[in-house]
ZAMARGU-4260 file (C-alpha; in steps of 0.2 Angstrom, whole numbers, plus 5000, padded with zeros to 4 digits):
<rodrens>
0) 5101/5234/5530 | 5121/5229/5537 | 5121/5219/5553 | 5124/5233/5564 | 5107/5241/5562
5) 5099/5224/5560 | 5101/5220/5580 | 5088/5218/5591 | 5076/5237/5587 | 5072/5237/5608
10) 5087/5231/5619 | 5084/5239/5636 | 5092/5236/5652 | 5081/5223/5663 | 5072/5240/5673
15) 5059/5242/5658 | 5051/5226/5666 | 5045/5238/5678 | 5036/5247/5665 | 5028/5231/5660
20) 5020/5230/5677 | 5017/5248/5676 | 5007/5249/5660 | 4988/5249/5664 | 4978/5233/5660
25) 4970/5239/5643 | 4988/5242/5635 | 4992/5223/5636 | 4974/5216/5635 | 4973/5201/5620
30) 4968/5211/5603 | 4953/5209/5594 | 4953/5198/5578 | 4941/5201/5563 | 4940/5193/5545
35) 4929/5200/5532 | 4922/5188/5520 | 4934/5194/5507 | 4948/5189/5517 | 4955/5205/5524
40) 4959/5200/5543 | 4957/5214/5557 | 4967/5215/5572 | 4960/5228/5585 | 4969/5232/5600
45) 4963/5245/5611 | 4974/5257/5619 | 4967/5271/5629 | 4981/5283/5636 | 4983/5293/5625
50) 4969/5300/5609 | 4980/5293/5597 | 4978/5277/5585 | 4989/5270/5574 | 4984/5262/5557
55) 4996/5248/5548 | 4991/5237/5532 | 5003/5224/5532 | 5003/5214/5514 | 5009/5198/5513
60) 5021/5200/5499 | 5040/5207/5500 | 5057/5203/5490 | 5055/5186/5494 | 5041/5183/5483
65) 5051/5191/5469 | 5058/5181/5452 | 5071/5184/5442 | 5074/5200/5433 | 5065/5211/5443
70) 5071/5211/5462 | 5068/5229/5469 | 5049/5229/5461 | 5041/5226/5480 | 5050/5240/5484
75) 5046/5252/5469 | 5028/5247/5472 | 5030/5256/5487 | 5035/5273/5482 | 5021/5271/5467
80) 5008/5268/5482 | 5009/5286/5487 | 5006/5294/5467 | 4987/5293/5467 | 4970/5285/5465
85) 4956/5292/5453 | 4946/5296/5470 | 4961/5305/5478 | 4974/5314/5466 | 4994/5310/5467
90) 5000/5320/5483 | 4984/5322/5493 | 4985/5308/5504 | 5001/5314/5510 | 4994/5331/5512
95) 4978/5325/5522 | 4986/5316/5534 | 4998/5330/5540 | 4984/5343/5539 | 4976/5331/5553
100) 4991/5333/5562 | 4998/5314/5558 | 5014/5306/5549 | 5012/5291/5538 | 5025/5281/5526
105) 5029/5265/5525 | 5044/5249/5523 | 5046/5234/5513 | 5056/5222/5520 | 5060/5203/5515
110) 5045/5196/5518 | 5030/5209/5520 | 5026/5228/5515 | 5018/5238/5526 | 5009/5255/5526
115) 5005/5266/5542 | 4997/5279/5549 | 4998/5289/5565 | 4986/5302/5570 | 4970/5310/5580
120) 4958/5296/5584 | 4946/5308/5576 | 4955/5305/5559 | 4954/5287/5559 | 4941/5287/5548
125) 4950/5298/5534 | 4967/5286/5536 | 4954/5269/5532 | 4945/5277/5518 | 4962/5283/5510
130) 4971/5267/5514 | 4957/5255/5505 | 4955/5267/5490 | 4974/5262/5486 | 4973/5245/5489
135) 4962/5241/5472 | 4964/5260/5464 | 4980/5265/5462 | 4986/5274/5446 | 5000/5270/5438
140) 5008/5279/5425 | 5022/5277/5413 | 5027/5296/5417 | 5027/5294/5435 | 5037/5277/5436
145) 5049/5286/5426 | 5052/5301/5440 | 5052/5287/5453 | 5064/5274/5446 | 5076/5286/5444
150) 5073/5292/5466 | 5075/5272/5468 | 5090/5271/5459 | 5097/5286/5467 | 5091/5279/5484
155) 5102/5263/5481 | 5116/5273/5478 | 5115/5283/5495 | 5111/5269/5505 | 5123/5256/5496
160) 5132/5256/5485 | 5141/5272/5493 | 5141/5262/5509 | 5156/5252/5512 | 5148/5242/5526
165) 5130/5240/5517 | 5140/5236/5501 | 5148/5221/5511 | 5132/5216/5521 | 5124/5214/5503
170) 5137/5204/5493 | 5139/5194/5509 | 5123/5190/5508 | 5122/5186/5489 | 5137/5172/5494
175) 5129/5167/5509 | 5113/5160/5500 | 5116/5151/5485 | 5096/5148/5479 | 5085/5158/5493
180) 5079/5175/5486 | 5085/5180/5502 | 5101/5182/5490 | 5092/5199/5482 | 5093/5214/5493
185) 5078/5222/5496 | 5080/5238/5486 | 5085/5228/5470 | 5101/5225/5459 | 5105/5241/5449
190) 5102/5234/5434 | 5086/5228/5438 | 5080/5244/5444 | 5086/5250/5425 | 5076/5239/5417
195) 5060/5240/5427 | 5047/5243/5418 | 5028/5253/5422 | 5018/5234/5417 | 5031/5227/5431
200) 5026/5238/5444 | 5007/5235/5440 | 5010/5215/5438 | 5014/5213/5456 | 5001/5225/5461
205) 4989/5215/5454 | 4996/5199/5459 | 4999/5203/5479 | 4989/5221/5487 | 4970/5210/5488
210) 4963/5210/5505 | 4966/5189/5508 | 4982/5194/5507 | 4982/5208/5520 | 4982/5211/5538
215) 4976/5228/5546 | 4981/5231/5564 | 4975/5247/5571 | 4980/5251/5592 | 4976/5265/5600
220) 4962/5273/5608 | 4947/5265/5601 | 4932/5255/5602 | 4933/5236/5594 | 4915/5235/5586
225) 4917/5253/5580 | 4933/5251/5572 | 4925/5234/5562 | 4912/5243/5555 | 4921/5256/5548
230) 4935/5243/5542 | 4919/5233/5535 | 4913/5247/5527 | 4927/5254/5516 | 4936/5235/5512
235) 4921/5225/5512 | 4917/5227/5494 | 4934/5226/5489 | 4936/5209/5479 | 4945/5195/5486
240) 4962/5188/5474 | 4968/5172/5469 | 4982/5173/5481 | 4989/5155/5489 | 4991/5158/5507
245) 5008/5157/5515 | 5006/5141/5520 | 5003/5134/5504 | 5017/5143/5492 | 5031/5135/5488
250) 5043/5132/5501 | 5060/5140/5499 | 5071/5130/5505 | 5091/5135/5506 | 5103/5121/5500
255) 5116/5113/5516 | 5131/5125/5514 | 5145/5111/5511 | 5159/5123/5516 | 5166/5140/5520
260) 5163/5155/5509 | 5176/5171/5510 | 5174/5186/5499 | 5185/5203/5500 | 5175/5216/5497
265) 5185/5234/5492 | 5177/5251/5493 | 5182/5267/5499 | 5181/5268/5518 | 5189/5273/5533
270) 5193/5256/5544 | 5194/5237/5538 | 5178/5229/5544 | 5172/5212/5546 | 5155/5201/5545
275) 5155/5181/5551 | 5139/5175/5547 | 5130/5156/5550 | 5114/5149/5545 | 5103/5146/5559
280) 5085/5139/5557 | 5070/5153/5562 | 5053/5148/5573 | 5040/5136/5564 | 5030/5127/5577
285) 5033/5142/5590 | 5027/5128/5601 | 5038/5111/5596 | 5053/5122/5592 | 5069/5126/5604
290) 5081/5130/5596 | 5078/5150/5589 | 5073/5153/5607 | 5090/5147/5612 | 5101/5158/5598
295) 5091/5172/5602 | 5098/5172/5620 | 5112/5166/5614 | 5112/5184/5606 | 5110/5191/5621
300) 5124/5183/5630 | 5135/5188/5616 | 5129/5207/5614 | 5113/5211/5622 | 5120/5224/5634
305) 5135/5233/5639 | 5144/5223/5649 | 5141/5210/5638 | 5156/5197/5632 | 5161/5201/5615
310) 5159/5222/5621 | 5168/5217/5638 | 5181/5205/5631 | 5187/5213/5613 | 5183/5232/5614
315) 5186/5236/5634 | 5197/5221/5642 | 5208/5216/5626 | 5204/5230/5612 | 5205/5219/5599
320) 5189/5227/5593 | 5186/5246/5590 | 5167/5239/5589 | 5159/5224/5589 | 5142/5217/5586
325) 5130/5200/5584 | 5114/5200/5577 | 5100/5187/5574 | 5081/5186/5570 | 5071/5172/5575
330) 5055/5179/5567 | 5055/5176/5546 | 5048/5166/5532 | 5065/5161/5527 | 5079/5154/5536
335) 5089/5168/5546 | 5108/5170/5547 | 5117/5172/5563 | 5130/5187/5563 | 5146/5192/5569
340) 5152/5210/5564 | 5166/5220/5570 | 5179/5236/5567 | 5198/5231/5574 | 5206/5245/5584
345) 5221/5252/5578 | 5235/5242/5576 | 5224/5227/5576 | 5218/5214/5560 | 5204/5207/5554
350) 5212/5191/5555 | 5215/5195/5576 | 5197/5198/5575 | 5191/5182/5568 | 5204/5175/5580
355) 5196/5181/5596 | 5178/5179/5588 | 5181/5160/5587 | 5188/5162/5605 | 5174/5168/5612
360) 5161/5155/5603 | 5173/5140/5608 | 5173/5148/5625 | 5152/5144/5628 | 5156/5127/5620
365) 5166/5124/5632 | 5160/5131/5645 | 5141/5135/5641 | 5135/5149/5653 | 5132/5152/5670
370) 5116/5153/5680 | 5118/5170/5684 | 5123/5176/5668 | 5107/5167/5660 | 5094/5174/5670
375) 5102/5191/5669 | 5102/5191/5649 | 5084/5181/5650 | 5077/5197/5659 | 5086/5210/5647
380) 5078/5201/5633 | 5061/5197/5639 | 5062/5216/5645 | 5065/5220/5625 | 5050/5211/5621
385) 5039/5217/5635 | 5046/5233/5631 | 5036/5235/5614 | 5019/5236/5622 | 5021/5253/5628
390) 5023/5262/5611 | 5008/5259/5600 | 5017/5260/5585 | 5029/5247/5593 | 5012/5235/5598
395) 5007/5237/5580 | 5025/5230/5573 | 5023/5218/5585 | 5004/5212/5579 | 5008/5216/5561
400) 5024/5205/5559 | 5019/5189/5569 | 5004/5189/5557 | 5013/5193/5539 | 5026/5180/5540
405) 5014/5164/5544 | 5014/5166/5564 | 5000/5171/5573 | 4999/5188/5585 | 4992/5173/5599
410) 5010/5166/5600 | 5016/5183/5605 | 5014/5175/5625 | 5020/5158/5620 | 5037/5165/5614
415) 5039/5171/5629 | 5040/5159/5639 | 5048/5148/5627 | 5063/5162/5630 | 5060/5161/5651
420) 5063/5142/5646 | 5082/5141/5639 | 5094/5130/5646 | 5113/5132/5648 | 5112/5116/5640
425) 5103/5122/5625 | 5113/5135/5622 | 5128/5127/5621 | 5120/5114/5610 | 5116/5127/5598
430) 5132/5135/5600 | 5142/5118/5595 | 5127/5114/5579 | 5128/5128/5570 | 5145/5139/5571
435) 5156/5127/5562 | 5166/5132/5548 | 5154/5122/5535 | 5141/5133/5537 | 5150/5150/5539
440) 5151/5163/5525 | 5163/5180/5530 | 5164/5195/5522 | 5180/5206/5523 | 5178/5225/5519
445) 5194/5228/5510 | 5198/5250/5513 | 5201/5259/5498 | 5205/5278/5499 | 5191/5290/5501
450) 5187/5302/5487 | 5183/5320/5491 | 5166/5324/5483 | 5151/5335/5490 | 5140/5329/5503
455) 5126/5318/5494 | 5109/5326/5493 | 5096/5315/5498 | 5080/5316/5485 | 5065/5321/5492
460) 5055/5306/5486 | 5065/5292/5498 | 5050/5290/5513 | 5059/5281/5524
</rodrens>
């Protein structure tokens, strides 16, 4: 997804911390933590507000794991997850769910695919009996990959190629990395998806959906023990896979960018836009590491609120800048990429942009931050973070992702302080190490006149 939509999901002015000392003792009590003998680890955290539970299988496999020829299959394997088991016929999952009165659907994202449910305690039972059935017997047919290729390719279409800033965010970042798969988006190139067959879906099912390489998180109102024994016995006698754990696959390691990269990108839009992107390092040792804790504020300096200084300086002081963003994720198996993105007002360049961008990033080299303006972004960040334990599907995520890309749900606390802990000084050093022109690549959205067509149609198969 572009940049914009890729900035912190919960960013919530420094009043939600009261919400945290609000929220009653159970809501933010450690999980519970299972492993079957086959592998399938079980995180439990109970939730009692409200009658309601939440059910998320989190698969450690994404677009990452991908090879050549065949980017987008992690995402097709998705939609083909919904078509139907021997035991449970293409479309009644769907349909049992919502006659319990719950949603379910599901993401594939870099790094991890993920499947949820949220319902009824009292159906907890029926979403764990469905949810295993599919992990070892799903049905794949050469009829029904054919239907779904074609809503996959149609889905790329809406959500990309007809998407001037999307386009840009993905040929920026097949520039950016030069040998990382994070270089292949998510949904796959066109003519993979073309070429894709039936055996291609089944080959990375077979390969990747096992339960040693799974994690099922389930929060909400709900006993430990009794949760275990049910999760023991509908997985239990599923097989464990020879899968290599995370920490033991090959590490990916992105090349030293030796100098700038610029593409110009043209597709029909509106307004020129813009994307400034450097490569920044992601947590490993959540305990040794510093630096991610310190772009993550960083972040938050630069756009972590409304008053914040690229809003404050280049939309509503200078209007340079119709809009104007920064994004960056500390939390992946691969390396992350700081962002800079932004619309130029009218009368204004991309080039003015770029300009006051550089401005505005030699400015905290120069002159780091203040005190005050630290601890009031270290509280609107923190209060993002905190912020995620009142939702159950949020606490889920929170649990699910820690876990599927080689952390662990117990460093949850630890990042926390390590963000209380951020200096001025670090900030600046990271600042001055890693937005230098050697390790930029920007990406220029180019307008070409808009054609008049009717509104696209979304197909009914896209889930999410």
């Amino acid at each position: 997804m572009a940049p914009d939509y890729r900035i912190a999901c919960f960013r919530f002015f420094s009043f939600f911390l009261f919400l945290f000392v609000l929220t009653p003792f159970q809501a933010i009590a450690n999980p519970h933590e299972f492993v079957l003998d086959n592998g399938l680890k079980l995180i439990v955290k109970e939730d009692r507000r409200s009658p309601v539970v939440v059910s998320q299988i989190w698969y450690k496999a994404g677009s990452i794991d991908e090879v050549n020829g065949v980017s987008g299959v992690a995402h097709v394997l998705e939609h083909m997850m919904f078509k139907g088991t021997q035991k449970v016929p293409m479309g009644e999952f769907s349909r049992r769910i919502a006659a319990a009165g719950g949603r379910e659907n599901a993401f594939t994202s870099y790094d991890y695919t993920a499947y949820y449910q949220q319902l009824h305690k009292r159906s907890l039972p029926m979403a764990i009996e469905l949810e295993s059935d599919r992990m070892r017997n799903l049905v794949l047919t050469k009829e029904e990959f054919e239907k779904e290729i074609k809503v996959v390719m149609e889905e790329r279409r809406l959500r990309t190629d007809d998407q001037a800033r999307a386009l840009v965010y993905e040929k920026m970042m097949a520039v950016a990395f030069q040998a990382h798969p994070y270089k292949n988006p998510i949904i796959g190139w066109m003519n993979d998806l073309e070429n894709m067959r039936v055996e291609d879906a089944q080959a990375w099912y077979d390969r990747w959906y096992a339960p040693n390489n799974a994690v099922l998180v389930v929060v909400g109102d709900v006993d430990a023990q009794a949760v275990y024994r049910l999760v023991k016995k509908n997985y239990g006698a599923i097989e464990a896979r020879p899968i290599l754990p995370l920490t033991a696959r090959k590490p990916q390691t992105e090349p030293p960018q030796v100098g700038s990269k610029r593409i110009i990108v043209k597709a029909p839009a509106e307004l020129p836009y813009m994307i400034m992107g450097y490569h920044t390092p992601t947590i490993k040792n959540v305990a040794a590491d510093w630096e991610p804790y310190a772009l993550e504020i960083l972040e938050g300096i630069l756009d972590g609120h409304a008053s914040a200084r690229l809003n404050k300086s280049l939309v509503r002081d200078r209007q340079i800048a119709n809009s104007v963003n920064a994004s960056y994720s500390a939390l992946s198996r691969g390396p992350s990429i700081f962002f800079l993105s932004a619309v130029p007002s009218a009368g204004k360049t991309v080039e003015d942009l770029e300009h006051a961008l550089r401005g505005e990033i030699h400015k905290i080299i120069l002159e780091s931050v203040t005190d005050e303006e630290l601890a009031r972004v270290k509280a609107q960040v923190i209060a993002s973070h905190v912020y995620q334990r009142d939702s159950i599907q949020s606490q889920a995520i929170q649990l699910g992702r820690m876990e599927s890309i080689g952390l662990s749900f117990h460093d949850i606390d630890t990042i926390l302080d390590k963000l209380k802990a951020v200096t001025p000084d670090q900030i600046r050093a990271v600042t001055k190490k890693y937005f230098t022109d050697d390790n930029l690549t920007m990406a220029i959205l180019d307008p070409q006149p808009l054609e008049q067509k009717a509104p696209a149609r979304i197909p009914s198969g896209l889930r999410h």
